[in-house]
C-alpha beads as a LAMMPS data file, in Angstrom:
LAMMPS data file: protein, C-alpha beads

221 atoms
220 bonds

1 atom types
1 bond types

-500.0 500.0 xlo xhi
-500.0 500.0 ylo yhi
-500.0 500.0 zlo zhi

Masses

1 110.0

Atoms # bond

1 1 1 93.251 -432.493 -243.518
2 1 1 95.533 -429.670 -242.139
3 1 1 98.003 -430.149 -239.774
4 1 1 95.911 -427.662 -237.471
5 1 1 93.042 -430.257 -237.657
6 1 1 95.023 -433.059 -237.019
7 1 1 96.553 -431.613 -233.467
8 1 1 92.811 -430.915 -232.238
9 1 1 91.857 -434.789 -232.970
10 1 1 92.909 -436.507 -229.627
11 1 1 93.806 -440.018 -231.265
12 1 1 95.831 -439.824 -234.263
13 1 1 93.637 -441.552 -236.743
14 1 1 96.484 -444.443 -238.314
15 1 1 97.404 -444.968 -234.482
16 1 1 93.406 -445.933 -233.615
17 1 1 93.230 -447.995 -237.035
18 1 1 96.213 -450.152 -235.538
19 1 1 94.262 -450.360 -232.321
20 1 1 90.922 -451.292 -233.798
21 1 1 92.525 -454.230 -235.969
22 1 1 94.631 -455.471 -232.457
23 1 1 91.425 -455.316 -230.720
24 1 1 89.869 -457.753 -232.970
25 1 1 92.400 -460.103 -233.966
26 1 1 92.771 -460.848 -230.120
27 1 1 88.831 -460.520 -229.645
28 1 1 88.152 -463.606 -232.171
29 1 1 89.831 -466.298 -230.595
30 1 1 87.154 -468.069 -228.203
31 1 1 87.354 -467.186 -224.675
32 1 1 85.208 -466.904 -221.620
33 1 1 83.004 -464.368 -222.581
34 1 1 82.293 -466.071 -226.411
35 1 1 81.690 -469.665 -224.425
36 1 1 78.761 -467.496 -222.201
37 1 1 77.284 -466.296 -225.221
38 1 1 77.717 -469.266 -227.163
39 1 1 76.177 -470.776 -224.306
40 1 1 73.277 -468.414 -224.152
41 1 1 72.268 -468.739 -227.780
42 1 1 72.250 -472.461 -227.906
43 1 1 70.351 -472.729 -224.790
44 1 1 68.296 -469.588 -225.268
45 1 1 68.430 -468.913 -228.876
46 1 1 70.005 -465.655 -230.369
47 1 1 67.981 -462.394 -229.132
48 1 1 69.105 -463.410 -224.998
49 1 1 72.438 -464.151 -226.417
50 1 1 72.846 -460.849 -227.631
51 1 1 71.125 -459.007 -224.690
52 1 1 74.300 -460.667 -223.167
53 1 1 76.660 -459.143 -225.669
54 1 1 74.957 -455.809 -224.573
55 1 1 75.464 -456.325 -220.711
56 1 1 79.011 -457.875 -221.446
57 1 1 79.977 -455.220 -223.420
58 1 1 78.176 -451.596 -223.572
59 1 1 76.993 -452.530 -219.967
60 1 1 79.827 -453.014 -218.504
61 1 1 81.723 -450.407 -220.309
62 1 1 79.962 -448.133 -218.160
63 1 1 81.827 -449.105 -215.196
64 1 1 85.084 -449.577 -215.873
65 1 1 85.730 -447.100 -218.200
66 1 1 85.344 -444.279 -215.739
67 1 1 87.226 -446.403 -213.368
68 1 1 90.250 -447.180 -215.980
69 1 1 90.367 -442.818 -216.984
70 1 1 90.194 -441.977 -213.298
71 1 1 92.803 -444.371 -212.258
72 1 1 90.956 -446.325 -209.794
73 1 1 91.624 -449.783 -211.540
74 1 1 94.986 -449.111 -210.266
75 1 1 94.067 -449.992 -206.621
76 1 1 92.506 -453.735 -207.976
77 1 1 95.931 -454.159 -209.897
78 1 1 98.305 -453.095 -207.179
79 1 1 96.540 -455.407 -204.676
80 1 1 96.449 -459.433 -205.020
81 1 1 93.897 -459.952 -202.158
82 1 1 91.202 -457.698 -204.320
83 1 1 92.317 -458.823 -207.806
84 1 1 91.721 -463.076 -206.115
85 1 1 89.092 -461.868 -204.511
86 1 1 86.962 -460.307 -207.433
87 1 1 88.064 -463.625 -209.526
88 1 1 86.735 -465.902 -207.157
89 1 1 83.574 -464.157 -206.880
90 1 1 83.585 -463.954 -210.597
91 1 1 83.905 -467.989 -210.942
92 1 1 81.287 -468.553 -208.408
93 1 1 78.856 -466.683 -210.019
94 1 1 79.495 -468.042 -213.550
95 1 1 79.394 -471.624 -211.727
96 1 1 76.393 -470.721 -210.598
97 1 1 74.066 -469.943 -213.386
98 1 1 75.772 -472.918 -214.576
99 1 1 74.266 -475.373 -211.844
100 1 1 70.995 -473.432 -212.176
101 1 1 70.895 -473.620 -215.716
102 1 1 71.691 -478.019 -214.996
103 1 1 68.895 -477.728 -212.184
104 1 1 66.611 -476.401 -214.780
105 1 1 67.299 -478.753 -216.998
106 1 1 66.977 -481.910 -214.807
107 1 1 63.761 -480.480 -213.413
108 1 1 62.197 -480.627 -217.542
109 1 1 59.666 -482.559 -219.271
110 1 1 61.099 -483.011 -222.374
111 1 1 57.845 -482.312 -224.082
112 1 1 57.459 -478.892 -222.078
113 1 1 58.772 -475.303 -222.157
114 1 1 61.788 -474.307 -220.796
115 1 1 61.611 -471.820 -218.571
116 1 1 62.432 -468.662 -220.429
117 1 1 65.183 -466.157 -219.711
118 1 1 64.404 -462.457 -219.939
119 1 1 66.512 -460.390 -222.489
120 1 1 67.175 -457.786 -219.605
121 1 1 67.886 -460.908 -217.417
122 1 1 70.219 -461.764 -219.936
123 1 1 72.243 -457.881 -220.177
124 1 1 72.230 -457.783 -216.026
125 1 1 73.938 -461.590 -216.264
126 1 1 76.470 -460.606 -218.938
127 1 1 77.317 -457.293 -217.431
128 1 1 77.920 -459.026 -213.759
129 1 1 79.633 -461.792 -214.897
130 1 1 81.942 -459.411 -216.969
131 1 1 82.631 -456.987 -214.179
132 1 1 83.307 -460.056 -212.065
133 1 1 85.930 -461.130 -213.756
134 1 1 88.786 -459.211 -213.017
135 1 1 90.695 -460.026 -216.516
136 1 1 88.913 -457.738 -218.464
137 1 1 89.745 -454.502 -216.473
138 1 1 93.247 -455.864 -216.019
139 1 1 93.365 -455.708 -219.788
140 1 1 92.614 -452.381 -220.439
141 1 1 94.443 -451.073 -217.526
142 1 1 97.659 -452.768 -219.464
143 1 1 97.175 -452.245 -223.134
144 1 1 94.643 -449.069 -223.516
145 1 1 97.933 -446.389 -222.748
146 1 1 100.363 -448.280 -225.401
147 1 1 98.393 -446.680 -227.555
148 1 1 97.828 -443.128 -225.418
149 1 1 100.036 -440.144 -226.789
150 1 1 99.744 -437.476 -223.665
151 1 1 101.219 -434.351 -225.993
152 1 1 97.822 -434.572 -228.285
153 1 1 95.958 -433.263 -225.117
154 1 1 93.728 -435.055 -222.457
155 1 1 94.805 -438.593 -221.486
156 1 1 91.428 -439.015 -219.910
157 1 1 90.052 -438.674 -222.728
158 1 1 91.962 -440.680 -225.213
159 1 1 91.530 -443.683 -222.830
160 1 1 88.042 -443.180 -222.611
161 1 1 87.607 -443.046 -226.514
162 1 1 90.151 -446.285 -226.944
163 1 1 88.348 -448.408 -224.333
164 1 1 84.682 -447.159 -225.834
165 1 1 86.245 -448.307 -229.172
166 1 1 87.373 -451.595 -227.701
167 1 1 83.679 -452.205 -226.427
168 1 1 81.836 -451.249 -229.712
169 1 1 84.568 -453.973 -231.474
170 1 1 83.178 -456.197 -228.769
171 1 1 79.438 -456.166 -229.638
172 1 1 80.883 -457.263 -233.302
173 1 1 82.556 -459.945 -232.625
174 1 1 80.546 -461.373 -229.957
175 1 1 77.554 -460.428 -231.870
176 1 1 78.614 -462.829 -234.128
177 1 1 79.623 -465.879 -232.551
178 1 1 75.582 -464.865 -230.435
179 1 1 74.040 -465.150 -234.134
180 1 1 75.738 -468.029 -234.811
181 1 1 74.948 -470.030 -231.676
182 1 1 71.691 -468.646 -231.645
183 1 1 70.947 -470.467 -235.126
184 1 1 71.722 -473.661 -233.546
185 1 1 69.727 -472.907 -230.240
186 1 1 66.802 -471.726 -232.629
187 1 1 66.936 -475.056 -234.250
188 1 1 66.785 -477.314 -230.743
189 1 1 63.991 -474.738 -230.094
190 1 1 61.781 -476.763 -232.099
191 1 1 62.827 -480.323 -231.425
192 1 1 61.827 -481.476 -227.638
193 1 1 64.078 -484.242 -226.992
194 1 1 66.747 -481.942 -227.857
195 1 1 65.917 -479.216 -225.924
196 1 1 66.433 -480.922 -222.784
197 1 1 70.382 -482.142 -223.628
198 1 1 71.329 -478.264 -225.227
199 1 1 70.198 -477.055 -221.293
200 1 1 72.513 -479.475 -219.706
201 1 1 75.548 -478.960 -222.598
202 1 1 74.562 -474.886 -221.822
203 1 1 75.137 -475.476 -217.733
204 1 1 78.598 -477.793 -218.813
205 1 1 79.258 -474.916 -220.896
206 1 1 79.292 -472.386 -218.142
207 1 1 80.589 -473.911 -215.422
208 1 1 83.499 -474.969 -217.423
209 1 1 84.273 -471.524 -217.896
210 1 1 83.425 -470.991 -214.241
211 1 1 86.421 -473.431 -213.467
212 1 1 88.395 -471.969 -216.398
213 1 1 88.465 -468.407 -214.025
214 1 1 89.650 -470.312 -211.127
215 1 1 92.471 -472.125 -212.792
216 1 1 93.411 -469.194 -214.647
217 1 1 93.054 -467.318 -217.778
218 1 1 91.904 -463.829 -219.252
219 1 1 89.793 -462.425 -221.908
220 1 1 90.245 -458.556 -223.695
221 1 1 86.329 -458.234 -223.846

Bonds

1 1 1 2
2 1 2 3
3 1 3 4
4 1 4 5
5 1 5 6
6 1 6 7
7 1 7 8
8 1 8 9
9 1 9 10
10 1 10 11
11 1 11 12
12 1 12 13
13 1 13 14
14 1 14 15
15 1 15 16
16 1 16 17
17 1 17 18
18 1 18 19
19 1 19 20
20 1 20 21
21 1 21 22
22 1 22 23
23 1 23 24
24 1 24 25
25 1 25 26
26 1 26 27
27 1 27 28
28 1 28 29
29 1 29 30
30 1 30 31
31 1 31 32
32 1 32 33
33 1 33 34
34 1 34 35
35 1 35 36
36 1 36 37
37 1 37 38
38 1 38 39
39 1 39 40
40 1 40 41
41 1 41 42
42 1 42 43
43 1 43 44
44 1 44 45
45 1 45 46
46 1 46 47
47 1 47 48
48 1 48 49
49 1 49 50
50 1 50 51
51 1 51 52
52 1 52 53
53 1 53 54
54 1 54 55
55 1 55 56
56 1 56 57
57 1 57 58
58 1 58 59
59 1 59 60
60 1 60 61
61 1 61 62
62 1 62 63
63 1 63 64
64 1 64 65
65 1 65 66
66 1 66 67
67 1 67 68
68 1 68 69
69 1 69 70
70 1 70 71
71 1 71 72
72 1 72 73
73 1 73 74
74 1 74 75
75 1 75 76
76 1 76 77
77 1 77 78
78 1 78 79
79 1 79 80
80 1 80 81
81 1 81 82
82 1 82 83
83 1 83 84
84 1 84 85
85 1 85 86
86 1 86 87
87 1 87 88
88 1 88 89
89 1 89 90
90 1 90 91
91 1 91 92
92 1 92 93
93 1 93 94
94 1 94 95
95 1 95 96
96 1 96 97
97 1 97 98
98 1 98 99
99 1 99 100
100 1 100 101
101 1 101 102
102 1 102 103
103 1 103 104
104 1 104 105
105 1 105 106
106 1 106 107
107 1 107 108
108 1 108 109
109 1 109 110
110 1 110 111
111 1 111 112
112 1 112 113
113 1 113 114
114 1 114 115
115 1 115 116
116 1 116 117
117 1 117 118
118 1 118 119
119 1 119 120
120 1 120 121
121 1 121 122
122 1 122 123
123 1 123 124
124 1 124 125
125 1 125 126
126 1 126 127
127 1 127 128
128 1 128 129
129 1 129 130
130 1 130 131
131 1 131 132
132 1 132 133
133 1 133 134
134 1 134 135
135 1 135 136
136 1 136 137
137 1 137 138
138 1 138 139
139 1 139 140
140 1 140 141
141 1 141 142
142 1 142 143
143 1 143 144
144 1 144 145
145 1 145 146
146 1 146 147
147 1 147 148
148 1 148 149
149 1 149 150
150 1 150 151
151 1 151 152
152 1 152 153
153 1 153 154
154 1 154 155
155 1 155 156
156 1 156 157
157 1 157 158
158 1 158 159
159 1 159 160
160 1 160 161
161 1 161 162
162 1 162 163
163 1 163 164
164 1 164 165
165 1 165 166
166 1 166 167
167 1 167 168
168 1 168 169
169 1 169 170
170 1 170 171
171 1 171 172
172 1 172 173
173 1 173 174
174 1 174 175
175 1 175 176
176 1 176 177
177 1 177 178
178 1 178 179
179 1 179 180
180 1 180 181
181 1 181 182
182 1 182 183
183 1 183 184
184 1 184 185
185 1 185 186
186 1 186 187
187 1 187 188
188 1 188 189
189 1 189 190
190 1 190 191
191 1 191 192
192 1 192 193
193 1 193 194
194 1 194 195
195 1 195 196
196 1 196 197
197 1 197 198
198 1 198 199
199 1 199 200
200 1 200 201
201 1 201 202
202 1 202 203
203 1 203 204
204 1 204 205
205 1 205 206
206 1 206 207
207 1 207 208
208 1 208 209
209 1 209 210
210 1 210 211
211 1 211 212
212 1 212 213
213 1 213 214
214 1 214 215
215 1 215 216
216 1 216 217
217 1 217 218
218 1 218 219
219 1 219 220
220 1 220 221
């Protein structure tokens, strides 16, 4: 490739391999958003759990990506009462599917059918409970411009490729841990008794992370 190509590419291509290979090595370890979907496929098997990757992910890419390139994150980072504010209303609403989730389960015949929960249920859930939580965008905000070189043109646009790139890595790795989880849940699928204890270990599940966001905590999905 000549050196004429190379200036018109806005991310220098060994600088976005580093990036991609950070991404994931700090996107494997479990954390909140793996324990939803891990919740999601045991209690609702793998296809909801990976509608959830999708609203986590892609879905909420669309909002704060445009809000990281235009520089509007800024005003959630430079003010505590908004950043606490967004993570308590983050925690409540993960502590609340949580509870419903326990309801639901308390409320079952173990020899009947759970009540089942849409795929694009599943995206809107992941993509709110995402954009709730304040970590994420917090993230991005501090480690999308270490790896941001203004003299090979348009910062906008660089951030906008490196934080698309950090959402596609997402689906990946989430994707996985929702196929894996979503074996199990398929499995409880077919046994009753079962059924009923993976809802209640599903609601633990999330409102433990629900408390997690309170006490503290962050996540780079």
């Amino acid at each position: 490739m000549s050196s004429a190509a190379r200036k018109e590419m806005p991310i220098d291509l060994s600088l976005w391999t580093a990036f991609v290979g950070t991404v994931i090595l700090m996107q494997v370890p479990p954390g909140p958003d793996s324990m939803l979907v891990m919740a999601r496929g045991i209690g609702h098997g793998r296809g909801v759990a990976l509608f959830t990757v999708l609203g986590m992910t892609l879905g909420a890419g669309l909002v704060q990506l445009p809000l990281i390139a235009f520089g509007l994150s800024s005003l959630v980072h430079a003010s505590p009462v908004a950043f606490n504010l967004l993570r308590w209303a983050g925690a409540a609403y993960i502590m609340w599917l949580g509870f419903r989730l326990l309801l639901s389960a308390s409320a079952t015949i173990p020899t009947g059918d759970i009540k089942a929960l849409r795929p694009l249920a599943a995206a809107r859930e992941g993509m709110i409970a995402n954009l709730s939580n304040p970590w994420p965008l917090m993230f991005m905000v501090a480690f999308l411009p270490q790896f941001v070189d203004p003299h090979r043109g348009s910062v906008t646009l660089q951030l906008v490729l490196l934080g698309a790139t950090q959402k596609i890595t997402g689906v990946l790795v989430l994707g996985a841990y929702a196929l894996a989880s979503g074996a199990v849940g398929a499995w409880v699928m077919r046994h009753p008794r079962a059924r009923l204890w993976q809802q209640r270990l599903a609601g633990c599940l999330i409102i433990g992370l629900g408390v997690r966001m309170v006490i503290g905590g962050s996540t780079s999905r």
